[in-house]
C-alpha positions as CSV (number, residue, x, y, z in Angstrom):
1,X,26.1,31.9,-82.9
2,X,28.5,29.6,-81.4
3,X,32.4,29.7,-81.5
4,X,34.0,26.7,-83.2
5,X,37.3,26.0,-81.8
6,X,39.8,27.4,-84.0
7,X,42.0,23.8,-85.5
8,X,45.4,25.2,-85.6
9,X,45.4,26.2,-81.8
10,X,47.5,24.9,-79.4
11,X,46.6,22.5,-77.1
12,X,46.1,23.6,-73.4
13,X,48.8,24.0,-71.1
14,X,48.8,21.5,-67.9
15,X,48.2,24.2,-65.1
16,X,51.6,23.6,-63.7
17,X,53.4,24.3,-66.6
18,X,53.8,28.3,-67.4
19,X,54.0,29.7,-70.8
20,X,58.0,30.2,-71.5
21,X,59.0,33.8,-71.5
22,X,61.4,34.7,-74.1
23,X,64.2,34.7,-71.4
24,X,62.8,30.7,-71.2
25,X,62.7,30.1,-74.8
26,X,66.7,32.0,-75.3
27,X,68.1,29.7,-72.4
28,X,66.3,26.6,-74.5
29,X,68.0,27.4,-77.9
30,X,71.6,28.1,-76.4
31,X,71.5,24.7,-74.3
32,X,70.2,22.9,-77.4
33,X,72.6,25.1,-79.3
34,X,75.7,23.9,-77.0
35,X,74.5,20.5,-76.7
36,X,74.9,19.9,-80.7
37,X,77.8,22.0,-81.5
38,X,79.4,19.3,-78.2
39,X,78.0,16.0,-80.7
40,X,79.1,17.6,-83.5
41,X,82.4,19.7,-83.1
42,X,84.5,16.2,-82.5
43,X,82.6,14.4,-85.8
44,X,83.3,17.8,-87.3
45,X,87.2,17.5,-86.6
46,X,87.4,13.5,-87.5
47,X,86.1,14.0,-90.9
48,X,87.8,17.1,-91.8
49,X,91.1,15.4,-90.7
50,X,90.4,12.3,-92.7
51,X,90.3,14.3,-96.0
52,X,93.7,16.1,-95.3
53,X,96.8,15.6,-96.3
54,X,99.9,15.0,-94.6
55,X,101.3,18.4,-94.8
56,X,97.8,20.1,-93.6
57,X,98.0,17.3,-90.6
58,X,101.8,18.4,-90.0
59,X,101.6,22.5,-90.2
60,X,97.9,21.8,-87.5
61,X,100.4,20.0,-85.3
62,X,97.5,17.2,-85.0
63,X,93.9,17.2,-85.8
64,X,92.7,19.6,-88.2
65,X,89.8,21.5,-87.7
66,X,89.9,23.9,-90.5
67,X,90.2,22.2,-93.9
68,X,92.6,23.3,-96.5
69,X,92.1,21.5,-99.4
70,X,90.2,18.4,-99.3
71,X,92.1,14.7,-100.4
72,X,90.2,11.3,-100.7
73,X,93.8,9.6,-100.6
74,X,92.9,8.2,-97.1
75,X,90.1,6.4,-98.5
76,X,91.2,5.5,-101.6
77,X,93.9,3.2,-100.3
78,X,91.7,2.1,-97.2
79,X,89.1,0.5,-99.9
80,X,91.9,-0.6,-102.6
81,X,92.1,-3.4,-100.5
82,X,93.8,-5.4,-97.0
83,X,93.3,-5.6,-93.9
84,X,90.3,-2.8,-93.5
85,X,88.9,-3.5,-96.5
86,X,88.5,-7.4,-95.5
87,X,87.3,-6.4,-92.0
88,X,84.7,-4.4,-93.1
89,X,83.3,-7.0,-95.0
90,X,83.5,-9.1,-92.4
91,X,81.5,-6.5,-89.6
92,X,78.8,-6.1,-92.1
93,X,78.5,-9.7,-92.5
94,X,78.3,-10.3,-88.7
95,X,76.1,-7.3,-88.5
96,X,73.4,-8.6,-90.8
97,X,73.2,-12.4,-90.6
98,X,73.4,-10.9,-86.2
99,X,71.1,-9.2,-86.4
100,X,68.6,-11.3,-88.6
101,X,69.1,-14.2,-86.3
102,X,68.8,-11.9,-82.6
103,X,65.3,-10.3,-84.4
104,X,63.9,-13.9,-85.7
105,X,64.7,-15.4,-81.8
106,X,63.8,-12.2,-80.2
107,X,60.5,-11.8,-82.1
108,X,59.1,-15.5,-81.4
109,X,60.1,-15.8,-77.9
110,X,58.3,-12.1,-77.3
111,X,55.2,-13.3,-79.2
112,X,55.2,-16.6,-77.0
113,X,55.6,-15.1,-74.0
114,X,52.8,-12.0,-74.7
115,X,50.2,-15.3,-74.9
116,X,48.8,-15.5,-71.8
117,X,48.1,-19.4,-72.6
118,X,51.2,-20.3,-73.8
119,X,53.0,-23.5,-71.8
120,X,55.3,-21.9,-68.6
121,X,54.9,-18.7,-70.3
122,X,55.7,-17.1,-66.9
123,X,58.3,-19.5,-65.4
124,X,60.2,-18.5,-68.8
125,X,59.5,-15.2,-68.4
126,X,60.8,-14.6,-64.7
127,X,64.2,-17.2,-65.6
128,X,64.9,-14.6,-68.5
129,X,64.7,-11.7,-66.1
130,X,66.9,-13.3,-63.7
131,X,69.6,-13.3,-66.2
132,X,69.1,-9.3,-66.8
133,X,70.6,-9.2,-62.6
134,X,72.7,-12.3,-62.3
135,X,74.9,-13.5,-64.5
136,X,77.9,-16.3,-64.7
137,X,80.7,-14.2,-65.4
138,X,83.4,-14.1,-67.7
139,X,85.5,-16.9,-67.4
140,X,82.6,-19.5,-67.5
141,X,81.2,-17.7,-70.6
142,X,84.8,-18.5,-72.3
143,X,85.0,-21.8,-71.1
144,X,81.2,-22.7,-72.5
145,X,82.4,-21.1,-75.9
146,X,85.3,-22.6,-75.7
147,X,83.7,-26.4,-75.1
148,X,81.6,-25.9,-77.7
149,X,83.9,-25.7,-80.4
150,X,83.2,-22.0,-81.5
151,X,86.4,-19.9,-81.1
152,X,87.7,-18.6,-84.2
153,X,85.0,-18.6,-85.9
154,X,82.6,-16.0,-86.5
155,X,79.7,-17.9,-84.9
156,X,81.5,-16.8,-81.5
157,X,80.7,-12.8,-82.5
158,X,77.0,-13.9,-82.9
159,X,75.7,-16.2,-80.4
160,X,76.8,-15.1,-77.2
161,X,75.2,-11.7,-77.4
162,X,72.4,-13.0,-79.9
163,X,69.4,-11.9,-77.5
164,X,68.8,-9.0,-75.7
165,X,66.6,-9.7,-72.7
166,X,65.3,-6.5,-72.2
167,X,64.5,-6.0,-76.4
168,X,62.4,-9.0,-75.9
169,X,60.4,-7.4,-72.7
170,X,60.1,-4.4,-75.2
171,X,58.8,-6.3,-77.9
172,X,56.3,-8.6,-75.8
173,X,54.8,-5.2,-73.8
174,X,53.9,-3.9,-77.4
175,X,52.4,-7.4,-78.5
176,X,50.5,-7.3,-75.5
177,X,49.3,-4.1,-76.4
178,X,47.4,-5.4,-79.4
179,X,43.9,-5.7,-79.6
180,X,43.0,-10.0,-78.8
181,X,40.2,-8.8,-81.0
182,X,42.3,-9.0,-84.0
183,X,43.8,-12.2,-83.1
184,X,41.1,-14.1,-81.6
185,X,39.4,-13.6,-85.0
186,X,41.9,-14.7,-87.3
187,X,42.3,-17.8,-84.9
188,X,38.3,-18.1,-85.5
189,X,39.0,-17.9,-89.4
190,X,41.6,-21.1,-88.9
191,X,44.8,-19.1,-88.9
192,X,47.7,-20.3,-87.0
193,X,50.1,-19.2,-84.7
194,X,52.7,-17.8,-87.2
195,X,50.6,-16.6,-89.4
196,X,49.1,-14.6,-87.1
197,X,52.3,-13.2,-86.0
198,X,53.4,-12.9,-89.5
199,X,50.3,-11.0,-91.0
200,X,48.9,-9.3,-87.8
201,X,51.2,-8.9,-85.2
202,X,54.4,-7.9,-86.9
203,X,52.9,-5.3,-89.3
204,X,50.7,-3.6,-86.4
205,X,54.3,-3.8,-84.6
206,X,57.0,-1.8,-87.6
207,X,57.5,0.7,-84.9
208,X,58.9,-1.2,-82.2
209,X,60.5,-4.0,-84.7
210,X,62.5,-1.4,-86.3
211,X,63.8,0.1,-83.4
212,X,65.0,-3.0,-81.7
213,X,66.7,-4.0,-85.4
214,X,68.7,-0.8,-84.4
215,X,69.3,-1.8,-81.6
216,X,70.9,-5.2,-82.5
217,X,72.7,-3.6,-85.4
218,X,74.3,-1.2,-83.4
219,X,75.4,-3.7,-81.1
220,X,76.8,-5.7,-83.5
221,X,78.7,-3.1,-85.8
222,X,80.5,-1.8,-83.0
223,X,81.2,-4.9,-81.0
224,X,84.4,-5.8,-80.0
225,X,84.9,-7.4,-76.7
226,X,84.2,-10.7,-78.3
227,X,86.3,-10.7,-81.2
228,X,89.4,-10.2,-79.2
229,X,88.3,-11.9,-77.0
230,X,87.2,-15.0,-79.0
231,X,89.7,-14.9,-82.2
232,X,93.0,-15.0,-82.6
233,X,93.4,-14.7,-86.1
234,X,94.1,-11.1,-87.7
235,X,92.3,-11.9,-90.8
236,X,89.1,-12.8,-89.2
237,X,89.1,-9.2,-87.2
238,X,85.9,-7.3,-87.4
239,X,86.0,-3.6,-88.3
240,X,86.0,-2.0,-84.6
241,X,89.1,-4.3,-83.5
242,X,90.8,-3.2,-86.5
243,X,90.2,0.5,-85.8
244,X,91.5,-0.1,-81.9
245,X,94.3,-1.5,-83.6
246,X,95.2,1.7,-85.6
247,X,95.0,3.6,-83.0
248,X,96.9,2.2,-80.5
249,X,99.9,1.8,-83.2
250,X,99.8,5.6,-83.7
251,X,100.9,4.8,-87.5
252,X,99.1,3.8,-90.4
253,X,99.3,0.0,-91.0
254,X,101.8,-2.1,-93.3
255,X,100.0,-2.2,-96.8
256,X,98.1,0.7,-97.5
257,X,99.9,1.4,-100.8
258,X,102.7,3.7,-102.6
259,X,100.8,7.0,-100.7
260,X,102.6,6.0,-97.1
261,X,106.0,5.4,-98.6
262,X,106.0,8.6,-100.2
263,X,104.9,10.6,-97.4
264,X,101.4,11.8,-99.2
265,X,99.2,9.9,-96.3
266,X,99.3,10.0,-93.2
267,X,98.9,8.0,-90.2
268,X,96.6,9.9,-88.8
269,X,94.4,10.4,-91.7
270,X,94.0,6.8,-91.7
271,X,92.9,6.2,-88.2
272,X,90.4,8.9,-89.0
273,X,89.1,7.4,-92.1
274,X,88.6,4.1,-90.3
275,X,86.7,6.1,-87.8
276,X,84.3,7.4,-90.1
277,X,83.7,4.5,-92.0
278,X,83.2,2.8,-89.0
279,X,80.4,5.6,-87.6
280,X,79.0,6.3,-91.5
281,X,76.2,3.0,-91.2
282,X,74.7,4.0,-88.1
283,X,74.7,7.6,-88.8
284,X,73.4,7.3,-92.5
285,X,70.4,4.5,-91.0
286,X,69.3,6.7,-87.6
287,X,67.6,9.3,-89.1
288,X,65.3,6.7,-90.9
289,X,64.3,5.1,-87.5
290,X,64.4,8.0,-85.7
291,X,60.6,8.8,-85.8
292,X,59.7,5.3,-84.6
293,X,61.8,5.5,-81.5
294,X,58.9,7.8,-79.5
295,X,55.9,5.2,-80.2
296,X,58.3,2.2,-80.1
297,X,60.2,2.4,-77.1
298,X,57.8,4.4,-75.1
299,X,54.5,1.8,-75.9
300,X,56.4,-1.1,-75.6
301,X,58.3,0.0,-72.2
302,X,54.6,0.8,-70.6
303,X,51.9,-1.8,-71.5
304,X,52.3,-5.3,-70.7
């Protein structure tokens, strides 16, 4: 009679790699231990803060780390209206109309490139790594935005950081890990270029789109080098340069309501609501895209 393998074993070890002891094992869990408490000990003592009120703030001489009794007053006012209010609106405006125009270049100038027949394919490709090393600098950056008519407006928080050229070296290693089986034969049935890319390549590729999509909406919801850099008018300021601004006032801005006068908020409550809101999006959409990032990072990174 002959053994079957048993399915729920564990896959053999490489023979360099030892079996952890339970010493091994103990180290593992306090470093990973350590390691999270560190991420989120400080997210632990902006939130908690946030929801207190002024007299919890004033007896913890600061931040508060242990919450006694909980207040949404911060919020309240920050979303009744204003200045925060408006440039929130205005990040997640920027943020999605970014990041759909950065994935729509992105995407076509990967698929082009991944064709091995496609015209100059590798002239384009090697001029798009050159910028990844050499790059013109600040000051003619400004002056090109400048000349072409895009300061104070919120095109000038889109298009100079639009595309990413290592996300499209990302995206065309994964295209070019598709089978030309699958392609060739839709070509053979009289499909086009875009349909192909829009019925076969981009639904093989969910993993690696929806990681880069991260990518460029994390980008854009927390930049603010070009704002500041590229605005001049308050009402036009995107979340992050609004937060900066809180923060380097050490006082809660003009406007928040009747709550400041009377002494119920305080300043540092709002800087720490700000904060929050301004991590909450990318906190509430990484978990969803976290099981892609293995299979869409690592097979786009290694094949092509």
């Amino acid at each position: 009679m002959v053994d079957r393998p048993r399915r729920w074993a564990a896959p053999p070890r490489p023979a360099w790699e030892e079996k952890p002891g339970g010493a091994g094992l103990a180290g593992k869990s306090l470093v990973l231990t350590l390691a999270c408490l560190g991420v989120l000990f400080p997210l632990w003592i902006v939130l908690v803060t946030s929801l207190s009120s002024r007299k919890t703030i004033d007896e913890a001489g600061g931040l508060v780390m242990v919450p006694k009794g909980i207040t949404f007053v911060a919020y309240r006012e920050l979303l009744s209206g204003g200045q925060v209010t408006r440039a929130a609106l205005v990040s997640i405006v920027v943020t999605l109309v970014g990041t759909v125009f950065s994935m729509t270049v992105s995407v076509l100038c990967a698929y082009g490139l991944s064709r091995s027949g496609s015209l100059g394919h590798r002239w384009i490709l090697m001029v798009l790594m050159a910028t990844m090393f050499f790059s013109a600098g600040l000051i003619p950056t400004y002056l090109l935005v400048q000349s072409l008519g895009l300061t104070d407006t919120y095109l000038a928080l889109i298009l100079p950081s639009a595309v990413s050229v290592f996300n499209i070296l990302v995206l065309r290693g994964f295209f070019m890990g598709i089978s030309p089986e699958l392609t060739d034969s839709a070509r053979i049935d009289g499909a086009g270029d875009i349909r192909i890319l829009w019925q076969i390549v981009m639904p093989l590729s969910r993993a690696v789109l929806a990681v880069i999509t991260l990518f460029y909406a994390v980008g854009y919801w927390s930049a603010w080098f070009n704002a500041s850099l590229y605005l001049n008018e308050q009402d036009m300021m995107p979340l992050q340069n609004v937060m900066i601004q809180l923060v380097q006032k050490q006082e809660a801005p003009v406007g928040l309501g009747q709550a400041i006068k009377t002494g119920e908020l305080s300043g540092l409550a709002v800087q720490m609501a700000v904060m929050v809101m301004a991590l909450l999006p990318v906190a509430v959409l990484s978990p969803f895209v976290q099981k892609h990032f293995r299979k869409g990072m690592l097979t786009g990174a290694v094949k092509g």
